[in-house]
TORKE-158505 format. One record per residue (C-alpha): residue number from 1; z, x, y. Coordinates in steps of 0.1 Angstrom, whole numbers, plus 2048, in hexadecimal, padded with zeros to 3 digits. Each point is the difference from the previous one (the first is absolute). Layout:
+-----+-----+-----+-----+
!   i !   z !   x !   y !
+-----+-----+-----+-----+
! NUM !   Z !   X !   Y !
...
+-----+-----+-----+-----+
***
This chain:
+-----+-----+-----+-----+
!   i !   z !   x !   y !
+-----+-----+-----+-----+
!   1 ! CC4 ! AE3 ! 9DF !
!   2 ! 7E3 ! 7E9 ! 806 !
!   3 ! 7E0 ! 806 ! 804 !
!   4 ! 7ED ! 7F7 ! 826 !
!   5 ! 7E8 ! 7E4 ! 7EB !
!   6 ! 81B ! 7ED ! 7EC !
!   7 ! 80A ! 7DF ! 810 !
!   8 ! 821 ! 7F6 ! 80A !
!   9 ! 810 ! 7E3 ! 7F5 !
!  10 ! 801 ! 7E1 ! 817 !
!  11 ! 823 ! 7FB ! 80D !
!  12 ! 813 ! 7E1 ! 7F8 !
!  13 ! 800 ! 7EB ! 81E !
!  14 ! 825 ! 7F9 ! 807 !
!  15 ! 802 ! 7D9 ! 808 !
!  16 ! 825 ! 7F1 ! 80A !
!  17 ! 815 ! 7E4 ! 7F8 !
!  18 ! 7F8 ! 7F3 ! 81E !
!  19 ! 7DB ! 7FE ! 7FC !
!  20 ! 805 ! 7EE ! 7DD !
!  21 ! 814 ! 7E9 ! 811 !
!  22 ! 7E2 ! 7F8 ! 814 !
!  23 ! 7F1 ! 7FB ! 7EA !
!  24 ! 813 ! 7E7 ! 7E7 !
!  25 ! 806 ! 7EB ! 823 !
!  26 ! 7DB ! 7FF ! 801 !
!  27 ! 7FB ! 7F5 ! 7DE !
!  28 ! 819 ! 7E4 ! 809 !
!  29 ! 7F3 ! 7F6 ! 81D !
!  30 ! 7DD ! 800 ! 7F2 !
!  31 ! 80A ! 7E4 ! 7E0 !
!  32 ! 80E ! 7F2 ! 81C !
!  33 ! 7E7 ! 7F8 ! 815 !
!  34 ! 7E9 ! 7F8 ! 7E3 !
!  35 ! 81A ! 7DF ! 7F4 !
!  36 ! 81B ! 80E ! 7EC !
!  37 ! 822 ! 7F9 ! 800 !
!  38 ! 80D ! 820 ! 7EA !
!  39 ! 7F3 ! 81F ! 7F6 !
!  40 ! 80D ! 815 ! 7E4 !
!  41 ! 7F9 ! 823 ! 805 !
!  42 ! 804 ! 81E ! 7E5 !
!  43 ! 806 ! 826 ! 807 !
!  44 ! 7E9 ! 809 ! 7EC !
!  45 ! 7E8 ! 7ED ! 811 !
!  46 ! 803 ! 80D ! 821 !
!  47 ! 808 ! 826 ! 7F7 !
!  48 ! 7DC ! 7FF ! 7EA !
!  49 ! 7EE ! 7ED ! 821 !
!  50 ! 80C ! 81D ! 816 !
!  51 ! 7F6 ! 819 ! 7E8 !
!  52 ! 825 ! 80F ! 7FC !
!  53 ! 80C ! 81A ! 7EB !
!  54 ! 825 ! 7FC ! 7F1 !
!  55 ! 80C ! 7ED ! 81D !
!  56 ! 80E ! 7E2 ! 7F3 !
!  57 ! 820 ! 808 ! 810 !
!  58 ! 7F1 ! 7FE ! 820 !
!  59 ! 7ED ! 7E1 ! 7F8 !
!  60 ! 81E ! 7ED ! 7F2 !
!  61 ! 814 ! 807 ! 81D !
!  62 ! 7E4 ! 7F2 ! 819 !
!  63 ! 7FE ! 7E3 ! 7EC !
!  64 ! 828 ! 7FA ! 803 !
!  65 ! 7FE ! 805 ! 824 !
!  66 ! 7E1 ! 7E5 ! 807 !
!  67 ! 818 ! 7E6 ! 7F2 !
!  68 ! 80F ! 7E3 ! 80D !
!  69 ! 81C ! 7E9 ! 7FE !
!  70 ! 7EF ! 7E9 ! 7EB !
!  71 ! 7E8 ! 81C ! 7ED !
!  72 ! 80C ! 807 ! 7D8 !
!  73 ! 7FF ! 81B ! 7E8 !
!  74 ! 7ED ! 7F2 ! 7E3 !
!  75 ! 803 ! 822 ! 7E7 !
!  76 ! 815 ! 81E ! 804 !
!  77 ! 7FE ! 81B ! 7EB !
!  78 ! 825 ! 80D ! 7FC !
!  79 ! 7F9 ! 822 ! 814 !
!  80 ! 7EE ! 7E8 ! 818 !
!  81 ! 7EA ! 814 ! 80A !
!  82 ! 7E0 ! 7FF ! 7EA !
!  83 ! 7DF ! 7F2 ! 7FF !
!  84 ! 80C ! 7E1 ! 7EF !
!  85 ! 811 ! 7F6 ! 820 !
!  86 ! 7F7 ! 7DC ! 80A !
!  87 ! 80B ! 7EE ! 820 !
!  88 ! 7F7 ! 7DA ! 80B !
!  89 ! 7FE ! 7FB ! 824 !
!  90 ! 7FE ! 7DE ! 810 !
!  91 ! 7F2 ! 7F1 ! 81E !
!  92 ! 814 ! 7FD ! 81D !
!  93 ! 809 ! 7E3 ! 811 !
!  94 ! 7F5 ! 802 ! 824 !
+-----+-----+-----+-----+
***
């Protein structure tokens, strides 16, 4: 039982792939406003930006599903879904 003056823990706040997906295409858009022509992303990168617990799943997926024809995987880890996930995507050609 606990007592009326112990705190409760925060709850995890539940984000969605969709949000991270958001969120790389802002990234993207971002370097690519500010001159680049590529931008390599890594999951680990993004999952420890949006302060996310175990969801490299998730994460990897969203990535996946931002790319384009020409975009590229640069490293896959063999499950392919881990932090060491890296993906290359390219300016588009209006």
């Amino acid at each position: 039982m606990l007592e009326a003056n112990q705190e409760k823990k925060p709850e995890a706040v539940k984000i969605t792939t969709a949000e991270i997906r958001e969120y790389i295409e802002n990234m993207i858009t971002e370097a690519f406003k500010n001159g680049k022509t590529e931008i390599i992303i890594k999951a680990s990168d993004i999952h420890n930006a949006m302060g996310l617990k175990s969801r490299y799943p998730m994460v990897c997926n969203a990535m996946r599903q931002c790319m384009k024809e020409d975009d590229y995987v640069v490293f896959a880890p063999e499950s392919g879904y881990s932090s060491a996930l890296e993906i290359a995507y390219l300016r588009r050609k209006n």
